[in-house]
N, C-alpha and C positions, 0 to 999 in steps of 0.2 A: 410438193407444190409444183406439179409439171404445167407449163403451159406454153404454147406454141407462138406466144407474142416474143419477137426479138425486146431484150433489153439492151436499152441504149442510155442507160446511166446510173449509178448508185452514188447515192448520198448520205450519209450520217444527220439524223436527224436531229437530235439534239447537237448543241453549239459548245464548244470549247471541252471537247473529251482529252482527258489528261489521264495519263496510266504510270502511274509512279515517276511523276517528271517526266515522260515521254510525251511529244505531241505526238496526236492520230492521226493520220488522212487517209484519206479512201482513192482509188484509182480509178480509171474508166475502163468500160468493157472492152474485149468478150468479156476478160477474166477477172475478178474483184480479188483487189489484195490490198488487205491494211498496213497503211506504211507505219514504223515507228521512226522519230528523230529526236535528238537529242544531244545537249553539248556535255562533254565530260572531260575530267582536267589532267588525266595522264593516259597514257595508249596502253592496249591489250585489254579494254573492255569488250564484249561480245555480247551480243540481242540474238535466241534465238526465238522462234515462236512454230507453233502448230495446231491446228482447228479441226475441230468437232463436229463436223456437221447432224442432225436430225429435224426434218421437216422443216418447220422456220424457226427452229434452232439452234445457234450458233455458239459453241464454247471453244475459246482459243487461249492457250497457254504461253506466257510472256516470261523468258527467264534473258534475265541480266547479271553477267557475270562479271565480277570487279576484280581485277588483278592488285596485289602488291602496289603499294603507290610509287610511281616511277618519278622523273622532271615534270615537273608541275605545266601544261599549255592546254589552253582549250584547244579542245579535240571535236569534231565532228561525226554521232555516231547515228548510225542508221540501222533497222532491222526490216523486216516485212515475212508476213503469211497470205499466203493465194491463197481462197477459197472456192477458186474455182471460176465458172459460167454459173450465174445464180438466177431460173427463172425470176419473173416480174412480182413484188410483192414486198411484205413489211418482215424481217427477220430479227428478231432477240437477239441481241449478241453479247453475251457474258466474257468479259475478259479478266481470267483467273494471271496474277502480276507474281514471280519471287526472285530477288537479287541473292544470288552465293556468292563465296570468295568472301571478301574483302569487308570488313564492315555488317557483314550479314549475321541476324540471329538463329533464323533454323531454312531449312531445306521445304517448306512446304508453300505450297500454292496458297494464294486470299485473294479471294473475288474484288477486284479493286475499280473494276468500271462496269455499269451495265447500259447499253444503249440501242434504238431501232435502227436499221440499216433499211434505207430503202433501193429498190431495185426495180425501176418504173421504167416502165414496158414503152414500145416504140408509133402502139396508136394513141395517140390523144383522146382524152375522151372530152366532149363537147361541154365542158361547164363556162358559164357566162357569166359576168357581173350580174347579171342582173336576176339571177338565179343566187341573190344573198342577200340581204339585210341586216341589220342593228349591228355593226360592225360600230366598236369602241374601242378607245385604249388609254390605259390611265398604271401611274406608276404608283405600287403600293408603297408607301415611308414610313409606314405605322410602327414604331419603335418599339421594342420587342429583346429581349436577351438572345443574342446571338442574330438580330434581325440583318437584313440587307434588302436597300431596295429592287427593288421587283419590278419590270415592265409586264403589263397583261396586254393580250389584244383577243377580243371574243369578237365572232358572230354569226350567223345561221347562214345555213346554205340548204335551199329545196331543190328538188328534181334533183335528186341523187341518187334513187334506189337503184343497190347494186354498186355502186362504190365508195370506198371510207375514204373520206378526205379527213385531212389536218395541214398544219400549216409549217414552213420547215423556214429558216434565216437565206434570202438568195447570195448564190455564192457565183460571180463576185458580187459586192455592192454597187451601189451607183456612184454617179460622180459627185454627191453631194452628202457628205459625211453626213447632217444631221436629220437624214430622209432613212429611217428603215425599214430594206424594201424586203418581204415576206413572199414567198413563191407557195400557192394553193398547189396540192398536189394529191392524186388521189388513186388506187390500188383498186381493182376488183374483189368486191365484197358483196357473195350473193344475200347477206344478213344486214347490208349496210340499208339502213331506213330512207325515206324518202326526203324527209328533213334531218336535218345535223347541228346540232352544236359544236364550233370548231373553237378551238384554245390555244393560244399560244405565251408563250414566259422567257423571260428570261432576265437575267441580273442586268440593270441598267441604273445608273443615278439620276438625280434630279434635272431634266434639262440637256439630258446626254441626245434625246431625237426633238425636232419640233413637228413630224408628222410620222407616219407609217403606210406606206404603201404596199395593197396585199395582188400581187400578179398569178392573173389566172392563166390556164394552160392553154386558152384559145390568143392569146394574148392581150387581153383586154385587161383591166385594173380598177380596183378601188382606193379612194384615198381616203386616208382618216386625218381630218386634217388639226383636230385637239387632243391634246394627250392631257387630262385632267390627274393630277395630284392627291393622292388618300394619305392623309398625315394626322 
């Protein structure tokens, strides 16, 4: 994936990636490195990790190692893997999780998070409001074993051909907890169609937003401003 656009930012596309208790964040360029953090209750625990790179494939290896239980005190533990300077573009990233020591069953790696890593390049490309339509958002309730509510937001975007958009949670948010504001964002894709259907999800309760604002990269916006109920 060589291309000569500087990238000026990587994001974690999906929202709230957890890896055996560890929270994930992402750094900013040149270099992308996944940070791990995490509180733990006696000292000499250690995170190490190491990655895999092929094409826009990413597999990184997470070992947490647990000492003998010592004086009981939350402890604040950190780890991270550089993956490098990562041309502009959408990457797979498999992260293989195994805890030794202390508490631990066997010695082998288990694929325990998978998620897109975006790496979005430093020209904008010109998408406009008004280059989309039938944008909606409605929270599914529909009761179900094992169910949980669901926030959707769908809607089409034309004049696109040549790159894939989707829709990613803006980080940070606004100043108004119950507006969620969605950042359009979009990769070079010589197969990407002219028109798109864009999707976005995520776990939400009933009444947790009263609208959803979706922000395009020229900085312009759409608002949705009904979040309808499926129960």
């Amino acid at each position: 994936m060589e291309s000569k656009i500087t990238t000026i930012g990587y994001q974690i596309i999906q929202p709230h990636v957890k890896l055996g208790g560890l929270s994930l964040l992402e750094s900013m360029p040149p270099q992308c490195a996944l940070n791990f953090s995490t509180m733990v209750f006696w000292r000499g625990h250690t995170i190490e990790a190491e990655a895999k790179r092929n094409s826009d494939t990413i597999d990184v290896y997470v070992t947490l190692t647990v000492p003998p239980p010592g004086p009981m005190k939350g402890t604040p533990l950190a780890g991270s893997v550089n993956l490098g300077a990562l041309a502009p573009g959408e990457y797979d990233v498999n992260v293989h999780f195994r805890k030794l020591g202390h508490g631990s069953e066997n010695d082998d790696f288990r694929r325990d998070a998978s998620f897109s890593l975006l790496a979005q390049g430093a020209t904008p490309p010109t998408i406009t409001p008004e280059q989309s339509r039938d944008w909606s958002a409605w929270v599914n309730a529909m009761p179900g074993i094992g169910a949980t509510p669901t926030l959707h937001v769908v809607g089409t975007l034309t004049g696109a051909a040549g790159l894939r958009a989707s829709l990613i949670r803006a980080n940070p948010q606004g100043f108004n907890p119950n507006i969620l504001l969605l950042r359009l964002v979009t990769t070079p894709d010589a197969d990407a169609p002219d028109e798109q259907a864009i999707r976005y999800s995520e776990g939400a309760a009933i009444g947790s937003f009263d609208s959803v604002t979706i922000l395009f990269p020229n900085g312009g916006g759409v608002n949705i401003d009904e979040i309808t109920v499926a129960v």
